[in-house]
C-alpha positions in Angstrom: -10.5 -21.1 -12.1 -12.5 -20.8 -8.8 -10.8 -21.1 -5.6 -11.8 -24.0 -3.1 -12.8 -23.4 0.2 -11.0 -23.4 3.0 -11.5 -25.6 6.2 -10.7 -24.4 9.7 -10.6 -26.7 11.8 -11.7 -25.7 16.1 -8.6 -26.4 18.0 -9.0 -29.4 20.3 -9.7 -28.6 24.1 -9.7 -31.5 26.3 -12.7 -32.1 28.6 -13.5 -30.2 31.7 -13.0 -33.7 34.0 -9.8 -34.7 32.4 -6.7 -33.5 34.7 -3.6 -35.6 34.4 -1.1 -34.6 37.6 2.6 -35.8 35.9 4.8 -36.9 39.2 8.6 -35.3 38.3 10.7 -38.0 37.4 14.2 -37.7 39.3 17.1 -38.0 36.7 19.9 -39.8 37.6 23.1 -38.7 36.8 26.0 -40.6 34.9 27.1 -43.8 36.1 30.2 -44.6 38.2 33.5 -44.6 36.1 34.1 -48.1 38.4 31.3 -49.7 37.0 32.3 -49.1 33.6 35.2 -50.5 34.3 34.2 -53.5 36.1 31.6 -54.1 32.8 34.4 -53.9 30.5 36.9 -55.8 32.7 34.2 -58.3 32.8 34.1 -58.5 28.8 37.7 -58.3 27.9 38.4 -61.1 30.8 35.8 -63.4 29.1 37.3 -62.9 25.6 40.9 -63.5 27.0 39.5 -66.7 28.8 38.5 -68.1 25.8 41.3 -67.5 23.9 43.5 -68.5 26.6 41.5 -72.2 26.4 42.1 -72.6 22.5 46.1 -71.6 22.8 47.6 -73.2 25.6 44.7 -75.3 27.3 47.4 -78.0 26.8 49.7 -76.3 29.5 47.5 -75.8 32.0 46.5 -78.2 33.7 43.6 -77.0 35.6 42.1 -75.7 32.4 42.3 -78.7 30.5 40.4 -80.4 33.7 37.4 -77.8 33.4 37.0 -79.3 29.6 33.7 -77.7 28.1 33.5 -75.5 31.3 35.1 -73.5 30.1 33.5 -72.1 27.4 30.3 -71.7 29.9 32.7 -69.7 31.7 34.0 -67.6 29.0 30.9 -66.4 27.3 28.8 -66.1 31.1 31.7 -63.3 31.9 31.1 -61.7 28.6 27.3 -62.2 28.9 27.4 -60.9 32.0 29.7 -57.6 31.3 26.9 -57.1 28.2 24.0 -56.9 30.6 25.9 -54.7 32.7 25.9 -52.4 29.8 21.9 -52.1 29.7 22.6 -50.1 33.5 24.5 -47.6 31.8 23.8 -44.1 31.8 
């Protein structure tokens, strides 16, 4: 059987004109142990919040005035903890 060619193919050179300068990009280190725990206090505060209003929003009075508020203010802390998350290195 006869053997097929093969195809070299010229290694690609970029144009003469074509120069691309690349700044250094400054890594940052790891984040703060603090704000780790301020982001998780933030979640775990949120979750107790809401658990708090479902088993004894009955006995507190103050709660039981913020009605639906609290919810808003339940899930905004946990929100809130979860975008602090996205900063984290």
């Amino acid at each position: 059987m006869p053997k097929s060619k093969v195809r070299k193919k010229a290694v690609y050179t970029p144009p003469p004109g074509d120069k691309r300068t690349t700044t250094p990009v400054k890594v940052k280190g790891p984040t703060n142990p603090i704000y780790v725990a301020v982001f998780l206090g933030l979640m775990v505060l949120g979750l107790v919040w809401l658990v708090v209003n479902y088993l004894a929003v009955d006995y507190i009075p103050w709660m039981a005035a913020l009605g639906p508020f609290n919810f808003l203010i339940g899930f905004s802390l946990i929100v809130i903890g979860l975008l602090m998350t996205m900063r984290w290195r």
